[in-house]
PyMOL Python script that loads the backbone (N, CA, C, O; Angstrom):
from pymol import cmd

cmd.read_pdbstr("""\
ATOM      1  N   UNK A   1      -6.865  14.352  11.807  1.00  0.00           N
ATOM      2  CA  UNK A   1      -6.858  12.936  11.497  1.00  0.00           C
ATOM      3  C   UNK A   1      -5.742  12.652  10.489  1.00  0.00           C
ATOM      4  O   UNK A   1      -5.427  13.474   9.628  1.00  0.00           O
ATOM      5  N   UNK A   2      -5.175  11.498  10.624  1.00  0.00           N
ATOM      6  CA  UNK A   2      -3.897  11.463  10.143  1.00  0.00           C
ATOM      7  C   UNK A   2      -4.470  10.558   8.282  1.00  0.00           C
ATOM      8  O   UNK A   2      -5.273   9.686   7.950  1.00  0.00           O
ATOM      9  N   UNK A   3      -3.611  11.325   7.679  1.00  0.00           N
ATOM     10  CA  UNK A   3      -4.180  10.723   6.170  1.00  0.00           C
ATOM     11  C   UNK A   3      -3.189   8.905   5.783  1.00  0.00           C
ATOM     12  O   UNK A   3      -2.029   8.507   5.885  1.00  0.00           O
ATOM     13  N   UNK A   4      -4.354   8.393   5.390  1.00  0.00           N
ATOM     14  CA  UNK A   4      -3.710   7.072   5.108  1.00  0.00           C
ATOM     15  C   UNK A   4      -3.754   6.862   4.021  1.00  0.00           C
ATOM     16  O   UNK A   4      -4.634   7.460   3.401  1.00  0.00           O
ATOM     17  N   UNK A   5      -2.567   5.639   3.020  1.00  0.00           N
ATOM     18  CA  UNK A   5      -2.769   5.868   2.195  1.00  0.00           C
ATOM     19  C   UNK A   5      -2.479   4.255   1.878  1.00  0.00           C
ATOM     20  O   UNK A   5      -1.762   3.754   2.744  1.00  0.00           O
ATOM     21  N   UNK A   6      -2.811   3.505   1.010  1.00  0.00           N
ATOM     22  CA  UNK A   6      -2.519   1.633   0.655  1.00  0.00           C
ATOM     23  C   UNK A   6      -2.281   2.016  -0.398  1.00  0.00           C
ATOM     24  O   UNK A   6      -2.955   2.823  -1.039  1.00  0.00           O
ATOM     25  N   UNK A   7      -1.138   1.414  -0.779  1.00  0.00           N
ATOM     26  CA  UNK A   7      -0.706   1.103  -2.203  1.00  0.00           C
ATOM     27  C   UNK A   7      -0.374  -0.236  -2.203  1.00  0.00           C
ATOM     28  O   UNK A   7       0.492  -0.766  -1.507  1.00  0.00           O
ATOM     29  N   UNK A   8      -1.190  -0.828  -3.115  1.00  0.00           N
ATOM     30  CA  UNK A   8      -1.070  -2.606  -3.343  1.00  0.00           C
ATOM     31  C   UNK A   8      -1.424  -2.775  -5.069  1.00  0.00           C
ATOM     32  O   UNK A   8      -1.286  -2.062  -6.063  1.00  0.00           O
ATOM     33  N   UNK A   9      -1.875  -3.939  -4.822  1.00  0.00           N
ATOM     34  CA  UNK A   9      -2.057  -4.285  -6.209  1.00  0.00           C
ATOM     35  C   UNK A   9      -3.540  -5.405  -6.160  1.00  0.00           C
ATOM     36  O   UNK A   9      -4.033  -5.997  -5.200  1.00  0.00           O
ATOM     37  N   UNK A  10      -3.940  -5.372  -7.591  1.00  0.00           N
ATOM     38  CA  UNK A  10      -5.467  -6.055  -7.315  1.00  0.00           C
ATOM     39  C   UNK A  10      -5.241  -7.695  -6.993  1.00  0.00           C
ATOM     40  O   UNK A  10      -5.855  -8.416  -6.207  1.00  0.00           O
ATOM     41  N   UNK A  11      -4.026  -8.032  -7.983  1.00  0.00           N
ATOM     42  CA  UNK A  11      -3.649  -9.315  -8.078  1.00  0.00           C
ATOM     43  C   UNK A  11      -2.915 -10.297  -6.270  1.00  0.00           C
ATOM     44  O   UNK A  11      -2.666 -11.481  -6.040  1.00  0.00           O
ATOM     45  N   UNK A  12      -2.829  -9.166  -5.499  1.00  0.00           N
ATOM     46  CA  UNK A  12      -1.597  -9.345  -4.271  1.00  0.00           C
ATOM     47  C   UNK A  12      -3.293  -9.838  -3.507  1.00  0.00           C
ATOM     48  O   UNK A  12      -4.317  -9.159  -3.443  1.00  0.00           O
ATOM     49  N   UNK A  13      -3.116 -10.810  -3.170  1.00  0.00           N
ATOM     50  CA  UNK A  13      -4.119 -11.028  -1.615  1.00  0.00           C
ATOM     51  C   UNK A  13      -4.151 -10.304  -0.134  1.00  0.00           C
ATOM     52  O   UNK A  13      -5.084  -9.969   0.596  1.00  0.00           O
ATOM     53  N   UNK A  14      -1.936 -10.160   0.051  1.00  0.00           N
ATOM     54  CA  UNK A  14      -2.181  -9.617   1.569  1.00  0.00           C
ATOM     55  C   UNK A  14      -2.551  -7.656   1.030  1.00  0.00           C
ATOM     56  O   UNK A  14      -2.670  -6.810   1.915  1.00  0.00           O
ATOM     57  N   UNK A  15      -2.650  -7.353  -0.170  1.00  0.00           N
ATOM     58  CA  UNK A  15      -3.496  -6.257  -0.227  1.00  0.00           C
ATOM     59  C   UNK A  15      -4.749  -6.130   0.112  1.00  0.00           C
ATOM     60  O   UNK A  15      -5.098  -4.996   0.440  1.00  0.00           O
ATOM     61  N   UNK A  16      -5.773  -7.226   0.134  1.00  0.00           N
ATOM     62  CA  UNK A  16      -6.834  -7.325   0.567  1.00  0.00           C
ATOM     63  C   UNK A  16      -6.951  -7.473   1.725  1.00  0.00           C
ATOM     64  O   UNK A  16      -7.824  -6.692   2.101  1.00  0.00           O
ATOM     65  N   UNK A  17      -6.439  -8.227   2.808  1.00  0.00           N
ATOM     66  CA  UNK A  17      -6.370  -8.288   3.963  1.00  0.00           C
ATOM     67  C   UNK A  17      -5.845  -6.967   4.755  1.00  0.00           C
ATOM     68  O   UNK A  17      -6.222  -6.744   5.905  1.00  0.00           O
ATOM     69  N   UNK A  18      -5.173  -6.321   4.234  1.00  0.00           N
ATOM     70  CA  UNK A  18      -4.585  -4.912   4.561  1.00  0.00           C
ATOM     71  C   UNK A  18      -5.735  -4.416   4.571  1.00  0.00           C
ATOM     72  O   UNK A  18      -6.309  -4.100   5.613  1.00  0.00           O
ATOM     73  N   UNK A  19      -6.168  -4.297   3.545  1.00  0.00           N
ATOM     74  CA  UNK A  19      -7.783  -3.076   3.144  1.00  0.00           C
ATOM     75  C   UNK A  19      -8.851  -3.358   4.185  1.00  0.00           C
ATOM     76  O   UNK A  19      -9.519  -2.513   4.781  1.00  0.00           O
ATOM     77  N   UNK A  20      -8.912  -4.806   4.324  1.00  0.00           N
ATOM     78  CA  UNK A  20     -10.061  -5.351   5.352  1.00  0.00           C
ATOM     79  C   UNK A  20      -9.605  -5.280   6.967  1.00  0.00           C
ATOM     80  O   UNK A  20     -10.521  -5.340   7.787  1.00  0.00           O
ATOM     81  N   UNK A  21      -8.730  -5.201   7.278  1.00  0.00           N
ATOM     82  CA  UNK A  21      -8.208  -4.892   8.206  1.00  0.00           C
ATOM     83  C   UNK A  21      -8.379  -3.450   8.681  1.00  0.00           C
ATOM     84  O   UNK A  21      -8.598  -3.116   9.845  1.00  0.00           O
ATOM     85  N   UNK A  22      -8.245  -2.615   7.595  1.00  0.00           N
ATOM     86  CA  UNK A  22      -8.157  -0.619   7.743  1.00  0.00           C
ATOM     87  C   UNK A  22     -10.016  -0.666   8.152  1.00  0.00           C
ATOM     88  O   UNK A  22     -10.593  -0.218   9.142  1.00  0.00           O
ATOM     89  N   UNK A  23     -10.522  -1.333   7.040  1.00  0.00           N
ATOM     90  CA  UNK A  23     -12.233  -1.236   6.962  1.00  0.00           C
ATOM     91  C   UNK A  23     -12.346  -1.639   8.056  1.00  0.00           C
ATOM     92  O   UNK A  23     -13.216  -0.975   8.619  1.00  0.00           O
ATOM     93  N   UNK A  24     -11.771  -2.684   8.953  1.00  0.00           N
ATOM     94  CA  UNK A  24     -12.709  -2.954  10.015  1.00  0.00           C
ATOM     95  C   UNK A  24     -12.199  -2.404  11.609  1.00  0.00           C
ATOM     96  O   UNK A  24     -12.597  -2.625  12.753  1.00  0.00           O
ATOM     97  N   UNK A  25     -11.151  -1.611  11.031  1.00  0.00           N
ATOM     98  CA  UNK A  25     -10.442  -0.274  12.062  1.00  0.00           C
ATOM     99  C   UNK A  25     -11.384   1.169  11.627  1.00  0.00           C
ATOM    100  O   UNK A  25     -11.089   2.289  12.045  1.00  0.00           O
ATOM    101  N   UNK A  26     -12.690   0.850  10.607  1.00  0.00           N
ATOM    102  CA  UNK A  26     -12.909   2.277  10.416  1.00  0.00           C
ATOM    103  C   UNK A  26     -11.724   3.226   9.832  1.00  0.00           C
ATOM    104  O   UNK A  26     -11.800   4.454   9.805  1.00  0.00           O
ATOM    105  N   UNK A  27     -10.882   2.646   9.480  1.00  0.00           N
ATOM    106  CA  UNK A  27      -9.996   3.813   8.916  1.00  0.00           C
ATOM    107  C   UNK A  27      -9.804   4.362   7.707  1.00  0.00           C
ATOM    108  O   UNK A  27      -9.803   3.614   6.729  1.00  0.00           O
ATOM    109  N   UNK A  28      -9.624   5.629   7.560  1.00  0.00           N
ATOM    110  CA  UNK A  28     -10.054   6.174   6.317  1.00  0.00           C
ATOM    111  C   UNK A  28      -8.826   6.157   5.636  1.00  0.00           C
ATOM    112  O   UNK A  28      -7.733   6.453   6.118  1.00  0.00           O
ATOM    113  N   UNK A  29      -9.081   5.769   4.416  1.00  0.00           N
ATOM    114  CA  UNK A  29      -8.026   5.823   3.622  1.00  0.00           C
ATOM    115  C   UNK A  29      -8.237   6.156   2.083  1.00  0.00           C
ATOM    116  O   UNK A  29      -9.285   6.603   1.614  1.00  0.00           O
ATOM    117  N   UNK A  30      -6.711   5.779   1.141  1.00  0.00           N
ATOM    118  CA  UNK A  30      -7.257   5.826   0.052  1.00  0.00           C
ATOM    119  C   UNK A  30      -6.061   5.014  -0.269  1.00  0.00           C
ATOM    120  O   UNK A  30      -4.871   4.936   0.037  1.00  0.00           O
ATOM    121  N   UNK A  31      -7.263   4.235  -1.312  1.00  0.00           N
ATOM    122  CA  UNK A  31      -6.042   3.178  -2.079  1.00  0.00           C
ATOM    123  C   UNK A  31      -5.128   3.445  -3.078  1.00  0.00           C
ATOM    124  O   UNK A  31      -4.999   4.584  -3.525  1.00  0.00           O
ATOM    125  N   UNK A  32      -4.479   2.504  -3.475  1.00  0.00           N
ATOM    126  CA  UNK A  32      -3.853   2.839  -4.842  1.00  0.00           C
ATOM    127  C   UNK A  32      -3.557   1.432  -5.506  1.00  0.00           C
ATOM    128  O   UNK A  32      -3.162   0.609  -4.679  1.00  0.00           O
ATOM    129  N   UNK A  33      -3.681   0.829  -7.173  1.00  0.00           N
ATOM    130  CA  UNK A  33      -3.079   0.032  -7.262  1.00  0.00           C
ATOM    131  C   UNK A  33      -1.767   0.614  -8.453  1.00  0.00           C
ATOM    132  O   UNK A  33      -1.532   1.262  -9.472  1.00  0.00           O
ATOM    133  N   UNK A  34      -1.421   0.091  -7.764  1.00  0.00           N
ATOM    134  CA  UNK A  34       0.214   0.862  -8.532  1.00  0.00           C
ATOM    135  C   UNK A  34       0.457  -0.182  -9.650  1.00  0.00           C
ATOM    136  O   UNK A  34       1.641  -0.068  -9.964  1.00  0.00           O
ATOM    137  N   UNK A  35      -0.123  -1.131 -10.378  1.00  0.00           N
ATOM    138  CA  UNK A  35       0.211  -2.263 -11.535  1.00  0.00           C
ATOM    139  C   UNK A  35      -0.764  -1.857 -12.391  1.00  0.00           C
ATOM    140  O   UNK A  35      -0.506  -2.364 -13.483  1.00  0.00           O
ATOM    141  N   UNK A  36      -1.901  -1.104 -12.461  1.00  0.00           N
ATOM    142  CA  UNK A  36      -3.190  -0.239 -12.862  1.00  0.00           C
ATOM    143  C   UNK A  36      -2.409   1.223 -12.955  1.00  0.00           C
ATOM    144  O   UNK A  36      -2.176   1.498 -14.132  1.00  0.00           O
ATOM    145  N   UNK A  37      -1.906   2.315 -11.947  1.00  0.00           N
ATOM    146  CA  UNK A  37      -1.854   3.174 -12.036  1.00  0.00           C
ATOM    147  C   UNK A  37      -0.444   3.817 -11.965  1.00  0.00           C
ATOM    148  O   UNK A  37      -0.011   4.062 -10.839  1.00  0.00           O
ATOM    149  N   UNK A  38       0.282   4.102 -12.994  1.00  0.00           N
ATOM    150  CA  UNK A  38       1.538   4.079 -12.985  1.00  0.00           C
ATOM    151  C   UNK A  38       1.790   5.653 -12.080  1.00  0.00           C
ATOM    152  O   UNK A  38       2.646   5.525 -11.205  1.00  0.00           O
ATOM    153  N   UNK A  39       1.189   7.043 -12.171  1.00  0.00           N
ATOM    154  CA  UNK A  39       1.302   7.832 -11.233  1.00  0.00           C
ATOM    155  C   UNK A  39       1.588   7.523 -10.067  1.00  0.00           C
ATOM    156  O   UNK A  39       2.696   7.799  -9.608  1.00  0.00           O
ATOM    157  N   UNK A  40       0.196   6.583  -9.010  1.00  0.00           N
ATOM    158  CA  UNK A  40       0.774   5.767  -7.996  1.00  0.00           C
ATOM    159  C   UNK A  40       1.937   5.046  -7.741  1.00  0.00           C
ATOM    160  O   UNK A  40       2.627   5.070  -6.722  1.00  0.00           O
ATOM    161  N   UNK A  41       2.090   4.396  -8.769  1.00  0.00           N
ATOM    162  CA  UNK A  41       3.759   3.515  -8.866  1.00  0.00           C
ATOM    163  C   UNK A  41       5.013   4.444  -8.325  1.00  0.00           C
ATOM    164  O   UNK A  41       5.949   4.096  -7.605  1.00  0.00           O
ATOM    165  N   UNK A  42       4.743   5.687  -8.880  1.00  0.00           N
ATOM    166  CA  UNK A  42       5.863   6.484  -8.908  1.00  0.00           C
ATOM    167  C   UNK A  42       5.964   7.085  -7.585  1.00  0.00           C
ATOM    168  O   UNK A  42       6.966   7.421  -6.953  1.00  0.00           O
ATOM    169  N   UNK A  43       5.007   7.137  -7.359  1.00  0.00           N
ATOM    170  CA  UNK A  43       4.848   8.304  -5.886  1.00  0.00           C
ATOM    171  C   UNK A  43       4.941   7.209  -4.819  1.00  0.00           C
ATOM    172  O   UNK A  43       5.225   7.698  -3.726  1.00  0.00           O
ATOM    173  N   UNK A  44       4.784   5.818  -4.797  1.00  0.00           N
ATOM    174  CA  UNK A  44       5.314   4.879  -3.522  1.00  0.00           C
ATOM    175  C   UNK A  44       6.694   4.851  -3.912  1.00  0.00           C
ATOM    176  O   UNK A  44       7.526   5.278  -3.112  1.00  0.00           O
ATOM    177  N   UNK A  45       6.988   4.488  -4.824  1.00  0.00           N
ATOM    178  CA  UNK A  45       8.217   4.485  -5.167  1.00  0.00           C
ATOM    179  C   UNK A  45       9.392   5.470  -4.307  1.00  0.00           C
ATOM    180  O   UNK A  45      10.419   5.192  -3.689  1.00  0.00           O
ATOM    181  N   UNK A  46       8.628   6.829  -4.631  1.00  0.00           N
ATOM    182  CA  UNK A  46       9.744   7.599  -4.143  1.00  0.00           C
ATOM    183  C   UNK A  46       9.445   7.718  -2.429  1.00  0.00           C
ATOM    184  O   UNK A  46      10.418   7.970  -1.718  1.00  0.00           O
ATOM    185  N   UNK A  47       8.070   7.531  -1.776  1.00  0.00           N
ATOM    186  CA  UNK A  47       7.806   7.736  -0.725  1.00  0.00           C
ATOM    187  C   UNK A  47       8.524   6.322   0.375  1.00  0.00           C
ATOM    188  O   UNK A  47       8.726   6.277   1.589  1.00  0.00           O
ATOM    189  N   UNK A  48       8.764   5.245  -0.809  1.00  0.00           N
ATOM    190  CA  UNK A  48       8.745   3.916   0.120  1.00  0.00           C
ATOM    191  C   UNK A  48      10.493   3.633  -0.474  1.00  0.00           C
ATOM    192  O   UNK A  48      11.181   2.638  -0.245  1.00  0.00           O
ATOM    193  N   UNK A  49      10.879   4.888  -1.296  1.00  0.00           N
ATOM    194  CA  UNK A  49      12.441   4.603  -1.448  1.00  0.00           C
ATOM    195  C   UNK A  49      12.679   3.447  -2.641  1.00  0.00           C
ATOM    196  O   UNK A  49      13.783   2.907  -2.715  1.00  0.00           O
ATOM    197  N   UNK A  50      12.025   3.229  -3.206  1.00  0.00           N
ATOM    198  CA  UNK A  50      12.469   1.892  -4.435  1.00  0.00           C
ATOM    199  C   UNK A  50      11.465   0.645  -3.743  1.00  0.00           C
ATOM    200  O   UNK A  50      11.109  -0.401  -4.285  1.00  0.00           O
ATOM    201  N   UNK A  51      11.197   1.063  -2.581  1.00  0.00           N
ATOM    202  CA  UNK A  51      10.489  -0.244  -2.402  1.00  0.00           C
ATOM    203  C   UNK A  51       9.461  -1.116  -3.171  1.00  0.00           C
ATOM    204  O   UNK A  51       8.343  -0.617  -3.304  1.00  0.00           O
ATOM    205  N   UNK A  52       9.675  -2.330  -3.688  1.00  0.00           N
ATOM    206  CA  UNK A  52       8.907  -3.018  -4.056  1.00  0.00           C
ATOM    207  C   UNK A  52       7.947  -4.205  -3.697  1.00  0.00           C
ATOM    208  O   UNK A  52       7.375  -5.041  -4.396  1.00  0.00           O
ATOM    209  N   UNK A  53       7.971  -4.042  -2.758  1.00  0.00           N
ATOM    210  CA  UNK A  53       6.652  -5.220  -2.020  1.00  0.00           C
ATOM    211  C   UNK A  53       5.841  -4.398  -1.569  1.00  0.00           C
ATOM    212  O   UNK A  53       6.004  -3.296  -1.047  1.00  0.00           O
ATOM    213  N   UNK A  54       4.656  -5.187  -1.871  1.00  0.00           N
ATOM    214  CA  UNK A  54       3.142  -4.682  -1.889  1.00  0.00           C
ATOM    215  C   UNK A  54       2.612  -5.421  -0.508  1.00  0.00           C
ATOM    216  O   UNK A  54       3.231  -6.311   0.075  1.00  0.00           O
ATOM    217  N   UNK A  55       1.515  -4.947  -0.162  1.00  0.00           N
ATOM    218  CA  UNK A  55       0.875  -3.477   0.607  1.00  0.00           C
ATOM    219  C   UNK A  55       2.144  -2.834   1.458  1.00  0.00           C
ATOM    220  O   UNK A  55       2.946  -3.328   2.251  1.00  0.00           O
ATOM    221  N   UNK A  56       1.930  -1.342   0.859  1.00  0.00           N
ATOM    222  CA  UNK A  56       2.335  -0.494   1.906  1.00  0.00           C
ATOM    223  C   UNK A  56       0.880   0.654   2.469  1.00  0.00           C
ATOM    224  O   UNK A  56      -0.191   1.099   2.056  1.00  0.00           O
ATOM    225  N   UNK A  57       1.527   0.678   3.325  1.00  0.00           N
ATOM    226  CA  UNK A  57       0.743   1.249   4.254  1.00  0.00           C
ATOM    227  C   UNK A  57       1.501   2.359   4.133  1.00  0.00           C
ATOM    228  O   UNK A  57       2.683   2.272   4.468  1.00  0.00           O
ATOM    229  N   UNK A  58       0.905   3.812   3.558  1.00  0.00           N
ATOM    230  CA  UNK A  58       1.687   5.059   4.112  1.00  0.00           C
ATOM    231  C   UNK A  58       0.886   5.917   5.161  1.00  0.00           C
ATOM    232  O   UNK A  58      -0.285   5.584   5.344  1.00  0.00           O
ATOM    233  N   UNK A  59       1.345   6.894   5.810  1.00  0.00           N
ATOM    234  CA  UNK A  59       0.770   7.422   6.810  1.00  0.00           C
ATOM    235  C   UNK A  59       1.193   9.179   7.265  1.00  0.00           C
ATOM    236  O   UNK A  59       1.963   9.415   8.195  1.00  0.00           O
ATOM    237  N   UNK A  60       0.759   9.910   6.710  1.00  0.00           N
ATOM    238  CA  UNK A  60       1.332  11.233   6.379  1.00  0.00           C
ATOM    239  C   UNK A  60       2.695  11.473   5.818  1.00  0.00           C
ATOM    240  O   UNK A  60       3.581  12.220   6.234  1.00  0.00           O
ATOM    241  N   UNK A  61       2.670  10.707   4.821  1.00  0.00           N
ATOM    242  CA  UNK A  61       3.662  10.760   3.705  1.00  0.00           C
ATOM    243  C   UNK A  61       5.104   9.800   4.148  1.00  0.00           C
ATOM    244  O   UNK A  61       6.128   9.770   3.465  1.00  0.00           O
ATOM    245  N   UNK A  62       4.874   8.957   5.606  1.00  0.00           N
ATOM    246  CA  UNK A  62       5.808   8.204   5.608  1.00  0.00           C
ATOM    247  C   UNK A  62       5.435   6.847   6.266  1.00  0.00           C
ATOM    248  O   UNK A  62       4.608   6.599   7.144  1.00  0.00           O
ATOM    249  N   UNK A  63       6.450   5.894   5.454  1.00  0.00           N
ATOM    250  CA  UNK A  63       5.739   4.674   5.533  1.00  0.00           C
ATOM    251  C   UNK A  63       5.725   3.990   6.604  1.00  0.00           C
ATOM    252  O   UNK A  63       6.842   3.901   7.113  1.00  0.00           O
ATOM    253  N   UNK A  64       4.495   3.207   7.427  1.00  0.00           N
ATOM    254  CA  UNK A  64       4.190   3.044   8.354  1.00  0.00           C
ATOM    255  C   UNK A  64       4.486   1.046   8.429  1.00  0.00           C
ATOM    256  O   UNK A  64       4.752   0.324   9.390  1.00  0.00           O
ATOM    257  N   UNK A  65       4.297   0.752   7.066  1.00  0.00           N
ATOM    258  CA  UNK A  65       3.800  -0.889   7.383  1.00  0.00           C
ATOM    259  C   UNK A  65       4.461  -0.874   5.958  1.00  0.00           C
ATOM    260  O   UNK A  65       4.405   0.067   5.167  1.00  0.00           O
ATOM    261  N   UNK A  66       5.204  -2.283   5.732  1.00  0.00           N
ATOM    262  CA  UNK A  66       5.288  -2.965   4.225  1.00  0.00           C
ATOM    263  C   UNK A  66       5.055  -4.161   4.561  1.00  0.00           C
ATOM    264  O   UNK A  66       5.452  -4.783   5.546  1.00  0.00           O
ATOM    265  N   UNK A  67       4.423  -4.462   3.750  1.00  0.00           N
ATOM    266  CA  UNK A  67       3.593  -5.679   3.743  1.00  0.00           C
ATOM    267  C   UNK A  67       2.264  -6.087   4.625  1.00  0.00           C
ATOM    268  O   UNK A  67       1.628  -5.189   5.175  1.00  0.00           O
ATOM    269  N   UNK A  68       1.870  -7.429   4.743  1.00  0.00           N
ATOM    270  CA  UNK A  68       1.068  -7.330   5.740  1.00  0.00           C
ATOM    271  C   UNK A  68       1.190  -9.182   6.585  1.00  0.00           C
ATOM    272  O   UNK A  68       1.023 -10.241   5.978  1.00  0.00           O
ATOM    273  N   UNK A  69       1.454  -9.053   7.788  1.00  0.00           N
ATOM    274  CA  UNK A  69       2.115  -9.920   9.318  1.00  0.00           C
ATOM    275  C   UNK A  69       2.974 -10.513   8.014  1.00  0.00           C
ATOM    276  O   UNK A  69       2.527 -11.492   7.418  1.00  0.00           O
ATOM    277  N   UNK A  70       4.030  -9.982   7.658  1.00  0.00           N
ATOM    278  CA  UNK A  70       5.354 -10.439   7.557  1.00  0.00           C
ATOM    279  C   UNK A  70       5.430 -11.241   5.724  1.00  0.00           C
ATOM    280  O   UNK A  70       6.303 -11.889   5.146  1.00  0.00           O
ATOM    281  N   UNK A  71       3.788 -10.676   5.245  1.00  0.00           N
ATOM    282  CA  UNK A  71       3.957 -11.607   3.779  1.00  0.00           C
ATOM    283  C   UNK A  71       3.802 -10.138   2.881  1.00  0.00           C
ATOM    284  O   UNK A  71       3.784  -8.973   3.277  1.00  0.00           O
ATOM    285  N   UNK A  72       3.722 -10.582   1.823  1.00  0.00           N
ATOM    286  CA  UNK A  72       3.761  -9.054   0.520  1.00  0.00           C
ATOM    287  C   UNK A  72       3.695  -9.480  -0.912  1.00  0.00           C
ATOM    288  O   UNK A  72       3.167 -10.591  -0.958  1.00  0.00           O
ATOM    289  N   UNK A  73       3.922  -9.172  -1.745  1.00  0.00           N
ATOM    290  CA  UNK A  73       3.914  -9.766  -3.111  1.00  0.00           C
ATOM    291  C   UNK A  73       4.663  -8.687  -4.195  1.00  0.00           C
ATOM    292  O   UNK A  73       4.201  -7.563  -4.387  1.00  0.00           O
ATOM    293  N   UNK A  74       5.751  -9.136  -4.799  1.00  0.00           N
ATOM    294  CA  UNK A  74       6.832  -8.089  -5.026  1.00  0.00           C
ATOM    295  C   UNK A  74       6.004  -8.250  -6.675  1.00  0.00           C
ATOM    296  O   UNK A  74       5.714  -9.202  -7.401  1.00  0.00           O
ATOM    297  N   UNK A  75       5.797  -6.325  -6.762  1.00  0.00           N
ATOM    298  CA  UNK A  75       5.366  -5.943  -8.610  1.00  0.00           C
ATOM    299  C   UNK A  75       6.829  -5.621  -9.146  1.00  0.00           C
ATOM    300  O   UNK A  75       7.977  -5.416  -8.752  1.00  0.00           O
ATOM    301  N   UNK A  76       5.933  -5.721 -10.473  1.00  0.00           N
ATOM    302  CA  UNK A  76       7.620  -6.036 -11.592  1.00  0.00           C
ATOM    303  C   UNK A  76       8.011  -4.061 -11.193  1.00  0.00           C
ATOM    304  O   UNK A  76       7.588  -3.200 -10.422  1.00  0.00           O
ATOM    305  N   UNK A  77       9.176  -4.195 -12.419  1.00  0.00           N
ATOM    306  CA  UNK A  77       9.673  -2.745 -12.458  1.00  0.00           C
ATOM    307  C   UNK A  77       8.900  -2.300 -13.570  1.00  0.00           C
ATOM    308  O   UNK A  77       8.995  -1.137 -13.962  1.00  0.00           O
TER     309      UNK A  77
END
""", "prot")
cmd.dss("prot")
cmd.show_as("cartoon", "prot")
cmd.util.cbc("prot")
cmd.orient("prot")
């Protein structure tokens, strides 16, 4: 089973819709909020390349989705 991984933020909405979307795919994942958890910050960072818009969707260590249907919410540096 392929490991999933959300990195968003609590404050971003299409992070929630991302999450509710995985939940109602049954899909297992694990979150992250990267504006709470600066470890996380670092590790999308390098996985999503500098990327800064929230939700990403990673998917065995490479990123599958940024954002969510075309919206996102950009965290500071």
């Amino acid at each position: 089973m392929a490991r999933l991984e959300l990195y968003g933020t609590a404050r971003c909405p299409h992070t929630g819709e991302m999450r509710e979307w995985l939940e109602w795919k049954r899909s297992e994942f694990v979150e992250y909020d990267v504006e709470a958890d600066s470890v996380a910050r670092g590790r999308m960072r390098e996985v999503a390349r500098g990327q800064r818009t929230v939700p990403i969707l990673v998917e065995d260590g490479k990123v599958v989705q940024v954002g969510w249907q075309g919206r996102g919410c950009i965290i500071d540096e």
